[in-house]
N, C-alpha and C positions, 0 to 999 in steps of 0.2 A: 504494500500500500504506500503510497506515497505522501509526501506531506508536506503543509502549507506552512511556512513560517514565516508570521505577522509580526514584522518589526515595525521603522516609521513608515510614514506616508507616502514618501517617495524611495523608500528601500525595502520594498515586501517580496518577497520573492518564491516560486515554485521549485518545488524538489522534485525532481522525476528522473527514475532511473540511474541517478547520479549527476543528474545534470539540472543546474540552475537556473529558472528562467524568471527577468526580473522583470516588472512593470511597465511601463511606459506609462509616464503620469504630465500633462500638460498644467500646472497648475493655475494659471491665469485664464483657462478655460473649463475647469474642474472636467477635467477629462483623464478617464482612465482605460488603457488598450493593453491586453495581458499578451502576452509571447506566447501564443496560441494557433491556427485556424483552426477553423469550425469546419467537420464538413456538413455540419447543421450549423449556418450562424448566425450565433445570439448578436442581436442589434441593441443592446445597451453595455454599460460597464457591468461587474459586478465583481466578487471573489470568486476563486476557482481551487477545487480539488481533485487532483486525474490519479489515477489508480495504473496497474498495472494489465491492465485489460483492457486499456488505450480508450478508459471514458472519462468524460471531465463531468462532474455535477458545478453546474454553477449557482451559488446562491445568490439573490438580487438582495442591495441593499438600497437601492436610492430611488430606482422608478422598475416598471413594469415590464420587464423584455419581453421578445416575442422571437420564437426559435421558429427555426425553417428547416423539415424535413426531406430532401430531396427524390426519397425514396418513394416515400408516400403521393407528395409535393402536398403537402400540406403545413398549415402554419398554425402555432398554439401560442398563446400572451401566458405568463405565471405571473402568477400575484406575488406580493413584495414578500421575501423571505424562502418563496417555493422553490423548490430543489426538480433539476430538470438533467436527464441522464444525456449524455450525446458523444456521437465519437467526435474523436479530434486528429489531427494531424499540428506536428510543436513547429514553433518558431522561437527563436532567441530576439529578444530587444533589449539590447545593453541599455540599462539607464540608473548606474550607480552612483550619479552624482546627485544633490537635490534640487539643482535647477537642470533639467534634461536641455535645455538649449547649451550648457557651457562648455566645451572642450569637442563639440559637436564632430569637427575631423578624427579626433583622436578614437569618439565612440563610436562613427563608421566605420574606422576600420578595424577596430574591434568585432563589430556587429558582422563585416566582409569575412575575418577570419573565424567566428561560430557560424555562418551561415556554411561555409567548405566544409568546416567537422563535421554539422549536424547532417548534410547532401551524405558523406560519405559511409556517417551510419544509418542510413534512411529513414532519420527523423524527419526532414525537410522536402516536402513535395511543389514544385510550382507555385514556390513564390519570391516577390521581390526579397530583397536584402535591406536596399537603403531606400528603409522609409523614415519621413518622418510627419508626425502629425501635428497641426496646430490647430484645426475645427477639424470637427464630426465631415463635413462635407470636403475640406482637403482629403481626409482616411477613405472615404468614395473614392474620389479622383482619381488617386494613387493607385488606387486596389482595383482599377477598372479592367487591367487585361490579367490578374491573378484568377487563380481556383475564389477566392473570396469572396472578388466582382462577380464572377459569373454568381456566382451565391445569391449577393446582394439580386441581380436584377433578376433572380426566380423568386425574391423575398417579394421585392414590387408588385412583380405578377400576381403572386398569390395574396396581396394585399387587395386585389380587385375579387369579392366572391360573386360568380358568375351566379346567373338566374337559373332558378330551377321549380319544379315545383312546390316540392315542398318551402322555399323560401316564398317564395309567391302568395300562397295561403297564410303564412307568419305576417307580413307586410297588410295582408289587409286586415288580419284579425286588431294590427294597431294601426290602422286609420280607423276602425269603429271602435277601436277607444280612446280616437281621439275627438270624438263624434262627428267626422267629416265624412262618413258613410252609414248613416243610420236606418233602419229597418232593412229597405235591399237596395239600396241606392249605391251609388259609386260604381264604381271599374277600373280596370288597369289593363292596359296591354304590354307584353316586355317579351324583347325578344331573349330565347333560350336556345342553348346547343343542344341537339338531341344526340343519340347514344354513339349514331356512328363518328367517325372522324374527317370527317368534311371537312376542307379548307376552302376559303374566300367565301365564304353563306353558304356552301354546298352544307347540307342537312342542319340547318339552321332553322330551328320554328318560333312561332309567334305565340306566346300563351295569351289567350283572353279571357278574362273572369265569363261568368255567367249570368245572365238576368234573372232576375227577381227572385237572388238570394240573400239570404241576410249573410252580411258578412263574417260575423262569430264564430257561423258554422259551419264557414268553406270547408271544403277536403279537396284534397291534390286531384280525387276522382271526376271532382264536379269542375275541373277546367277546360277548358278547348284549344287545342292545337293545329295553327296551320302554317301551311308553308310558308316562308317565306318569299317566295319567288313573289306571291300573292299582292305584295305591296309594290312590286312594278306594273301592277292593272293599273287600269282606269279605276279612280275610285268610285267612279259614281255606277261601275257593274260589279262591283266585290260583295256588295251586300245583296246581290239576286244573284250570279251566277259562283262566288266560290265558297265552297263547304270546306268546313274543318278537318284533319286529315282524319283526329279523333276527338271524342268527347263522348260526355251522358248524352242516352237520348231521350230522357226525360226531360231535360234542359234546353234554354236554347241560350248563344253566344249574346253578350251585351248588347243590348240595344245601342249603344256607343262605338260598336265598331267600325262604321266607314268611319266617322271621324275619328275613331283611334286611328285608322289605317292614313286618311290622309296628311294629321300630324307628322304619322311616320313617313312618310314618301313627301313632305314640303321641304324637309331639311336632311339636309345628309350627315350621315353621323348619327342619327336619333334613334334611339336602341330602345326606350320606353315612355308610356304617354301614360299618369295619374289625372283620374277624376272626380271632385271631390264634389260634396253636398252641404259645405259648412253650413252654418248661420251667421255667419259673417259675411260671408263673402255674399249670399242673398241679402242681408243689412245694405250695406256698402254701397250693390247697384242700385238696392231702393234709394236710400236718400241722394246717389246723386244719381236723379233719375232723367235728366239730361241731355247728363255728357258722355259721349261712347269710347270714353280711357279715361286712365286716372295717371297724373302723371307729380312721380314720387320723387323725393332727393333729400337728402340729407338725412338719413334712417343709417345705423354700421348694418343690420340687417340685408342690406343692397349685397355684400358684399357674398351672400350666400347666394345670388340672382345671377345667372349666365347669359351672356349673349346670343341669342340662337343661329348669328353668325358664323360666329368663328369659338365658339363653346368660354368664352375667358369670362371672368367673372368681374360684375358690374363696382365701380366703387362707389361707397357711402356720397361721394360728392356728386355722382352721375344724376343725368337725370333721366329717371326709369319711366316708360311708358307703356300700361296693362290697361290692355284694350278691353271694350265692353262689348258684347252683341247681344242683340234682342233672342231672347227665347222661343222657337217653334212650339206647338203640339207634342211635335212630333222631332225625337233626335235626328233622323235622317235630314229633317228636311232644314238643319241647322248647317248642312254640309256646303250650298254659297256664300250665304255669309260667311260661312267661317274660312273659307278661304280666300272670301275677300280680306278678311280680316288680315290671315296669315299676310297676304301678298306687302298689304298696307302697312305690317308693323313688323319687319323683316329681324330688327332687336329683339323682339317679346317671345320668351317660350314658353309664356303662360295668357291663359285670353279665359275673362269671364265670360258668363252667357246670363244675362239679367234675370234674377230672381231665379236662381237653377242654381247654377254652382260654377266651378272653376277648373279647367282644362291644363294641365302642365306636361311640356315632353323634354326631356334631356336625354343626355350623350351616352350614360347609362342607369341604372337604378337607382344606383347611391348616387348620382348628382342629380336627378329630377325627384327624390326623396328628402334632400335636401332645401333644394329649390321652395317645395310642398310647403315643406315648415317654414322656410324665410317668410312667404308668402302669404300664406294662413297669417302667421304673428303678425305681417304688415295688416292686412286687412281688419282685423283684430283692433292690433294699435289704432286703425283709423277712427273705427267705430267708436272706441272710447274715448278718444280723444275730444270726436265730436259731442260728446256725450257730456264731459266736462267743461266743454266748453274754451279749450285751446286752440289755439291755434294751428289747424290739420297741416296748412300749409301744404295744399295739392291745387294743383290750377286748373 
């Protein structure tokens, strides 16, 4: 077994095998990098104990890491204190002095001649020698053509969790507790991978909720799935000529799907379209019953609001414009206006429909998820505002 002996701050150092491996500590950045690779790697500092069975248990002491399995490709967060097993491959970082910037030549080429030892007993696999870190994002940079980088950028990836059903059904059971989809109201469309392995939209589907269910009590069963090819139609023949690949037949697809589908086919890039039923956002269009946009600025909330451009996110100083349209009977027949709208307000990736509710599409789930809530809270905030008697400050 090997062992950890915790002397100062900037002189802690690994025992393993016989060999010493010391810290790398930034202090003017409170950063700390162990003489370590991950071939699972942990993306925070923490203490480390490696064994002779070549696993390192790391325990967190300052914030929450999150390890990367490659094997799996899957990613796990430990809470502060949890012990998390993972193989490793060693590295040496000389850093015996306690300011690591001072004698900086002298401890590369130290770090040069443990980097040859350790190559020759095959401790060291494919990686640089002379690094040095000063930010979190220089230790990226550096590490961008090592075993590490490639690491990092399967971390990124697996930071994005793709849609699926089961997450589908999670997501709406909290918009109806956030009462923005009450009794059966609401929808959502998002596009999902299906099982094979399609590249460029090859086997790519579209999930779309169901009509006139309550949402609490979705099941993955009660979804429908169609092609994606579907959203290069015309939208105004999708909703009479194309059926879902599957679904219940006891159900039928949202009444909101040509307009999910032509959200999704107005902007490129658009991976999912949320539609909600607040009370607010019905408030909002009543009192200003009008004007057909409400045009916002000076909220830090903006800052959650993307531009359906070019996907960047608006700032608090912008001035944001969320279009209104009038209400049909009927959803379908909401499908010119609304793309008049679309055409008119080429920024907005969100368009109310007066006294109904509110229509959101972004890039993927978690940023039109996001969006939802900037959104909702602006509307919200409006309402109350008005309400007190402040100044809303929307033109």
């Amino acid at each position: 077994m090997a062992s950890f002996i915790k002397t100062k701050r900037d002189s802690d150092k690994l025992v393993f095998e016989g060999h010493t491996y010391f810290k790398h500590s930034i202090a003017s950045q409170n950063r700390i990098y162990w003489g370590c690779i991950l071939r699972r790697k942990i993306k925070c500092r923490g203490f480390a104990v490696t064994d002779v069975d070549n696993k390192v248990t790391v325990t967190n002491q300052h914030c929450h890491p999150q390890t990367y399995d490659p094997i799996t490709n899957t990613s796990s967060t430990h809470l502060e204190g949890e012990e998390a097993t993972l193989p490793i491959l060693v590295k040496h970082y000389p850093c015996k002095n306690k300011n690591p910037n001072t004698k900086r030549k002298q401890s590369l080429k130290e770090n040069d001649l443990q980097t040859k030892r350790l190559k020759s007993e095959g401790n060291l696999v494919n990686v640089k020698s002379e690094w040095e870190h000063s930010t979190f994002d220089d230790f990226e940079q550096q590490c961008s053509t090592t075993t590490i980088g490639t690491l990092m950028q399967q971390i990124q990836q697996t930071e994005i969790e793709p849609m699926n059903a089961h997450l589908f059904v999670e997501l709406m059971g909290q918009f109806f507790g956030q009462g923005w989809m009450l009794g059966s109201s609401g929808g959502m469309a998002a596009i999902t991978q299906s099982l094979g392995n399609g590249e460029d939209g090859e086997d790519c589907l579209l999930l779309v909720s169901p009509s006139s269910v309550p949402k609490e009590r979705l099941t993955e069963q009660d979804l429908f799935a169609f092609d994606l090819k579907c959203i290069q139609e015309r939208c105004d023949d999708i909703c009479l000529s194309t059926n879902p690949i599957f679904g219940p037949t006891h159900l039928r697809p949202s009444a909101c799907t040509p307009l999910f589908l032509l959200l999704l086919q107005s902007t490129p890039g658009t991976s999912c379209v949320i539609h909600t039923h607040s009370k607010y956002a019905n408030l909002v269009t009543a009192l200003f019953a009008q004007r057909n946009c409400l045009e916002i600025t000076n909220q830090e909330m903006l800052k959650g609001v993307m531009d359906r451009r070019n996907w960047r996110s608006f700032q608090n100083t912008d001035k944001f414009i969320l279009p209104i349209v009038e209400n049909k009977p009927q959803e379908q027949d909401l499908l010119p206006i609304l793309k008049e709208a679309i055409d008119k307000y080429p920024h907005s990736p969100a368009f109310l429909v007066r006294r109904h509710g509110l229509f959101v599409l972004g890039p993927s789930w978690q940023k039109t998820k996001v969006m939802l809530e900037c959104l909702e809270y602006l509307l919200e905030l409006i309402w109350e505002m008005g309400k007190a008697g402040i100044d809303i400050q929307i033109n």
